[in-house]
N, C-alpha and C positions, 0 to 999 in steps of 0.2 A: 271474711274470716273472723274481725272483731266481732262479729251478731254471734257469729257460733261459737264463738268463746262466750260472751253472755249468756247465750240460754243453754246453754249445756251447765253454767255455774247456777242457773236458777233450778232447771230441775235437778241437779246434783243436790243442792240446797235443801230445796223442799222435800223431794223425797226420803234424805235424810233425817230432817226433821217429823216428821211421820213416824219414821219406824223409833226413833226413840221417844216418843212419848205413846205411840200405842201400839207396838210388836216387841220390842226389846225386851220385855220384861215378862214376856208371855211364852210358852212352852209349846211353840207351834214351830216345831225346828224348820222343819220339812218348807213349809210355807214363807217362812222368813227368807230361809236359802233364796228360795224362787223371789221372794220381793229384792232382797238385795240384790242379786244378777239381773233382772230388770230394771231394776233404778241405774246399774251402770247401761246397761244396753240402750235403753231408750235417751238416757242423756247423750248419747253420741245420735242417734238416730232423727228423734223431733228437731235439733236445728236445724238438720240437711231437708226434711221434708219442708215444702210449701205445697199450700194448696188450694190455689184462687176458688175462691167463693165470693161473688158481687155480691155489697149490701152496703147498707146508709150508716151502720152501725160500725164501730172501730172495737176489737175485741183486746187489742196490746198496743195502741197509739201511744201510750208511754215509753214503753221500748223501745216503738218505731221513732220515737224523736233524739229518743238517747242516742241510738244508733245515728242518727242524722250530726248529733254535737261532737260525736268520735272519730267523725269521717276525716279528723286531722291525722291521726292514726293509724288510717289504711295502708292497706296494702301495695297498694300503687304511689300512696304519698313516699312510703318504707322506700321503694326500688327507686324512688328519686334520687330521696337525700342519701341514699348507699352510693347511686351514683357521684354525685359530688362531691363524695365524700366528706361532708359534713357533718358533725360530731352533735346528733341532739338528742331530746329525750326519747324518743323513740325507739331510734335506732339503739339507744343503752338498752331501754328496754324487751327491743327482740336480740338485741348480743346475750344479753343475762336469761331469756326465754332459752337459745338454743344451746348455751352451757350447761345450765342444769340439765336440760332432757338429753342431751351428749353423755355425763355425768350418768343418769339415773338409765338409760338406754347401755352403756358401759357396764354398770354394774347388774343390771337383770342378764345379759350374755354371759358375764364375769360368772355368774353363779349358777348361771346353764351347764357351763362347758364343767365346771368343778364336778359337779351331782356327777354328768353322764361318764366323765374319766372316774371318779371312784364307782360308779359300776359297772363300768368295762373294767377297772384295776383289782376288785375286791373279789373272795370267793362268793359263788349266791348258791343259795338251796331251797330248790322250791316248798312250799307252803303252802298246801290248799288251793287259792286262786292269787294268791299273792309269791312274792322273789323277796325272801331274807338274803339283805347286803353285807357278811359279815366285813366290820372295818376294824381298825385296830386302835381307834383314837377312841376314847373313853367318855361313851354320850348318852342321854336320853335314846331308845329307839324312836326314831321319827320316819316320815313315809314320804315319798314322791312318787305319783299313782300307782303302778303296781307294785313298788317296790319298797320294802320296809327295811332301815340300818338300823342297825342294833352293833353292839362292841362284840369282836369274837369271843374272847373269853368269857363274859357275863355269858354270851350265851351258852357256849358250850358247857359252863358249868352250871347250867340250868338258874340261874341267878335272876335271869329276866322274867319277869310274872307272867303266866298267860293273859291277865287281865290287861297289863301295857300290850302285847300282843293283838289283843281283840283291838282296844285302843288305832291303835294304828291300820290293823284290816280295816276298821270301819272307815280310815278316811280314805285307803285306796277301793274300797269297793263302791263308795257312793261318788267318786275322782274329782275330793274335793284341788285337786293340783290345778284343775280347768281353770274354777275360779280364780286363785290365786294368782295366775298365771293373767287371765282378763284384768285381772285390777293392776297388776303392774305393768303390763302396759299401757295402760289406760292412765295411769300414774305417770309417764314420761311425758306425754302431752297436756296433762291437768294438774301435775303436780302443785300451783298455785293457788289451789282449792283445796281449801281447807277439808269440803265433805268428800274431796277423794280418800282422802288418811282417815278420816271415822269411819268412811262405809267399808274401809280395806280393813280396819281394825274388827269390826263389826262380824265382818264375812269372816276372819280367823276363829272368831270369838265363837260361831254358830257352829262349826264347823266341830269345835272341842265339847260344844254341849250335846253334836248328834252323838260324838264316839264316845262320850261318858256315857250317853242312854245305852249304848250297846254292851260297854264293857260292864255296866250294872246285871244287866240279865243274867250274869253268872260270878258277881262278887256282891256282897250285903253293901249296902250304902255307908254304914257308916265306916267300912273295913277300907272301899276306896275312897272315901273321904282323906281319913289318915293316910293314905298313899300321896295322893296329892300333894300334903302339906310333906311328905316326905322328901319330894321333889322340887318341892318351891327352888330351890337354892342351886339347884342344877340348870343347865341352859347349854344350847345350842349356838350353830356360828351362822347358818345359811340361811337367811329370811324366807325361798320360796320354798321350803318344806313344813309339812304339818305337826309338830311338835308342842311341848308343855310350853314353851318360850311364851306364845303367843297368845296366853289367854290370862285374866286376871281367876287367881285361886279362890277368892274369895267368891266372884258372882258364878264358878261355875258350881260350888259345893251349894248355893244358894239354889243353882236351876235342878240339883239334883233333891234338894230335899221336896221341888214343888212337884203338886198333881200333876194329873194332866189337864188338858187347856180348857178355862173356865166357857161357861156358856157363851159370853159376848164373843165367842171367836170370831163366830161365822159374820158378827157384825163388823169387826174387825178389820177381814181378810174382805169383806163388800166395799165398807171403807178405801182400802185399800185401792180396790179395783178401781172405782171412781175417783181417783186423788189420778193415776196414771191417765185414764181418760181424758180428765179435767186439765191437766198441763198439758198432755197430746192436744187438742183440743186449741187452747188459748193461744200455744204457741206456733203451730202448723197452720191454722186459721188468719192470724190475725195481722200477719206480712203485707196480704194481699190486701187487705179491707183497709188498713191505712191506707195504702196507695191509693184505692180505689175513691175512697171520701177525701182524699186530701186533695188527688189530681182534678177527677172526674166528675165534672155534673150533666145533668140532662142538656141536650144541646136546644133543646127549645126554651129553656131559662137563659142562656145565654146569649141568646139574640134580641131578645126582648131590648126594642130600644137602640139595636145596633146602630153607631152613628152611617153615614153612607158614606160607601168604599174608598179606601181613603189609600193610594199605592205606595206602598214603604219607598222611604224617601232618602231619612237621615241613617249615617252610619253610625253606628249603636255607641261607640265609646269615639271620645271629643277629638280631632284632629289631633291634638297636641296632649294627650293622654295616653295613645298607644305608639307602642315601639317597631312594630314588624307584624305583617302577615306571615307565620313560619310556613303557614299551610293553604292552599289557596282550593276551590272550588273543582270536583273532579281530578284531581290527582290520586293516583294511586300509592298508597304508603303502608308501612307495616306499624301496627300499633304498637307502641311502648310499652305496654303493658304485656297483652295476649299475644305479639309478635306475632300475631295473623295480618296479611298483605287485605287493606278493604281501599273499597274507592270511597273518596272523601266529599260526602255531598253538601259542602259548605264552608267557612272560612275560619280558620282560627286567628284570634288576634291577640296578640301577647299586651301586655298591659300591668303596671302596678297592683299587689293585692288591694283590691279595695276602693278600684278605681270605679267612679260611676257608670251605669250600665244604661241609657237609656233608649226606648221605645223609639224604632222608625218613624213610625206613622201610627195616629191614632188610630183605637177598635177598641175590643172588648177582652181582655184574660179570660182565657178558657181550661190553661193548665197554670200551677201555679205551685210547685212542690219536690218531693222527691221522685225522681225519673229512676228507674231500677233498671233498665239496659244500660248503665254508664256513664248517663250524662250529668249524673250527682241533681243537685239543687238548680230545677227550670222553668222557665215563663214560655209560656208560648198563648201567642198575642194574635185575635181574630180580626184583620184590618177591612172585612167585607171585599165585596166584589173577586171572590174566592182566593184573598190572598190570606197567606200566615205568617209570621214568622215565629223563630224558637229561639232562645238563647240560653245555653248549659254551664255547667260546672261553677255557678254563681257561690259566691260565700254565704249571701243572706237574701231575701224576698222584700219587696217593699210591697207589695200587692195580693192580690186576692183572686181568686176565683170570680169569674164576675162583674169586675171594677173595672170602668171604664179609662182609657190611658189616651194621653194626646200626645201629639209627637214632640220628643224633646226631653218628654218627662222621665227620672229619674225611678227605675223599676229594679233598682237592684245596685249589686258590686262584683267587681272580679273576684274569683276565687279559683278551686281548684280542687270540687267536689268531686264525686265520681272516678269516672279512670281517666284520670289526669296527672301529669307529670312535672307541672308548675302554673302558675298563675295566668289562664286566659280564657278567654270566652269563644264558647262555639257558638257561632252563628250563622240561622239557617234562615233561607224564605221558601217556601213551596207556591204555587198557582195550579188551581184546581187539583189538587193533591199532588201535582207533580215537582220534585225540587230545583229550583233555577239558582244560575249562578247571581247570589248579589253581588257584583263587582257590577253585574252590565244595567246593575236599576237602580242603584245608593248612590247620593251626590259624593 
């Protein structure tokens, strides 16, 4: 969950950045709308996508490390310390995560149920392809998708301009309510990003300069100019409707006095295209390719040299170092975490954070890194004569891919990596790919 908070705050980020220094300023309404609503869509989207592609090459191994230094943070660590009840940073900060989106999830319903009770409560009179909301509180007309509020009296006494009219058709006939509607939700989960509030400001902003282009085709530019500034000082209560509230006066009398969109568009909107590509890309891509360099090398480099078969011997952390086997080989348990019942093919040993981890029996490291089924940060040690062992959820690595180890030697520390619930080491041996109990082989 912390990765997908991360890269959804970088494509957020980037994306954003993009459109304000080369869309924002440029008169390609239509296209902008479309960039903006896929800058939020895809930022929820490319976290959740992986897509193993093997290769030598690491396309986001800086992330993938980040993500490794955060793993105190997870989500499985969260369900620990809640159980304990233990008061730390974390858990402050997903207590302060689910009150604000409490908070901001409260107030999007809050202002659902208000709109749809004043148009079940108001009289309405159809309008061409739109529903005039006569209300009696004294406001800006504003629109939520089909429907346009306007004050009764203004209206009846014809007081309201056709040109605020057009205004307002034009945001329910292009239904700009969808978007506005996507970013505030999308706003209860991200709210801590900053480029959710620009691109929501953004997407209000676009939105006023498609309905100014419409309501121009049948008022002189500078006649609605002076309307605008006529309005400034008037304002609305209800954030998700499309209204004068939400746009700055100035840049939109600005987008009205420009042409239309200068020659570089099309290089622009290409730009564009390839900025979405290029973070899909980097970030769907590059999950698997760390894993794949950091765990995996060719198996015929790693034998080179293999000492000879040497049967796991020593129990991995010091007699007088660990406290309890909680878990013992072939037992069947349900996980802490995913509360799925699995059989346990190997030993857990509860132990001090940070207590030494060492090697059974000499061989060769063949894995040496992040495990992404759960077992966090792990070594898994080639001791010949087809034996292996594994050891999971370590704090740190003392070793390498490669590097030859001898029995005794210190390859690590406890920790509590991966889906783990406190501080101990999973420990496995296999023989010929099969997994046997180490209880019946470790002195």
């Amino acid at each position: 969950m912390i990765a997908f908070f991360i890269k959804s705050a970088i494509c957020l980020i980037i994306f954003y950045s993009f459109y304000h220094y080369f869309l924002r300023e440029q008169k390609i309404l239509l296209f902008n709308r479309l960039y903006l609503n896929l800058s939020l869509i895809l930022s929820v989207l490319i976290p959740l996508i992986d897509i193993p592609v093997k290769s030598i090459y690491t396309l986001n191994d800086s992330i993938e490390k980040f993500n490794f230094t955060i793993d105190n943070v997870s989500d499985t660590k969260i369900a620990a310390y809640a159980s304990s009840g233990q008061i730390t940073l974390q858990r402050i900060i997903v207590t302060l995560f689910i009150i604000v989106s409490l908070i901001l999830l409260t107030r999007f319903v809050s202002n659902m149920i208000k709109i749809v009770l004043t148009i079940i409560k108001s009289h309405k009179i159809k309008n061409n392809r739109t529903t005039v909301v006569l209300i009696n509180e004294r406001i800006l007309p504003y629109s939520f998708f089909k429907y346009v509020f306007v004050n009764k009296a203004d209206f009846e006494e014809g007081k309201i301009g056709k040109e605020l009219l057009l205004h307002e058709e034009a945001h329910c006939e292009q239904y700009h309510s969808i978007d506005i509607i996507i970013v505030e939700l999308l706003k209860i989960v991200l709210w801590f990003n900053p480029a959710i509030w620009l691109i929501r400001k953004e997407i209000m902003l676009n939105h006023e300069y498609y309905a100014d282009s419409v309501a121009l085709n049948v008022e002189d530019s500078s006649d609605y100019q002076q309307l605008l500034l006529n309005v400034l000082l008037q304002n609305n209560l209800n954030y998700l409707v499309s209204n004068f509230k939400f746009s700055s006066i100035k840049k939109r009398i600005i987008m009205i006095t420009k042409n239309n969109p200068p020659n570089n568009a099309i290089f622009r909107k290409t730009a564009s295209i390839l900025i979405f590509l290029l973070i899909g890309f980097t970030l769907t891509f590059s999950k698997e390719n760390a894993l794949v360099t950091n765990i995996i090398t060719p198996q015929s480099d790693l034998h080179v040299n293999m000492p000879a078969g040497e049967k796991p011997k020593l129990f991995p952390i010091r007699k007088e170092e660990y406290s309890e086997l909680p878990v013992t080989f072939g037992e069947k348990i349900i996980n802490p975490v995913t509360k799925d019942q699995v059989v346990h093919y190997g030993i857990d040993i509860k132990a001090n954070m940070g207590t030494d981890v060492i090697a059974t029996a000499g061989g060769k490291v063949i894995r040496a890194g992040w495990e992404d089924k759960g077992y966090g940060n792990m070594i898994v040690i080639d001791h010949g004569d087809d034996y292996q062992s594994s050891y999971a959820h370590l704090k740190d690595i003392n070793v390498k891919i490669g590097d030859s180890v001898t029995a005794g030697q210190v390859i690590g520390h406890i920790g509590t990596t991966g889906m783990s619930t406190g501080p101990h080491l999973h420990f496995a041996i296999s023989f010929k790919g099969d997994r046997v109990n180490p209880l019946t082989i470790l002195k």
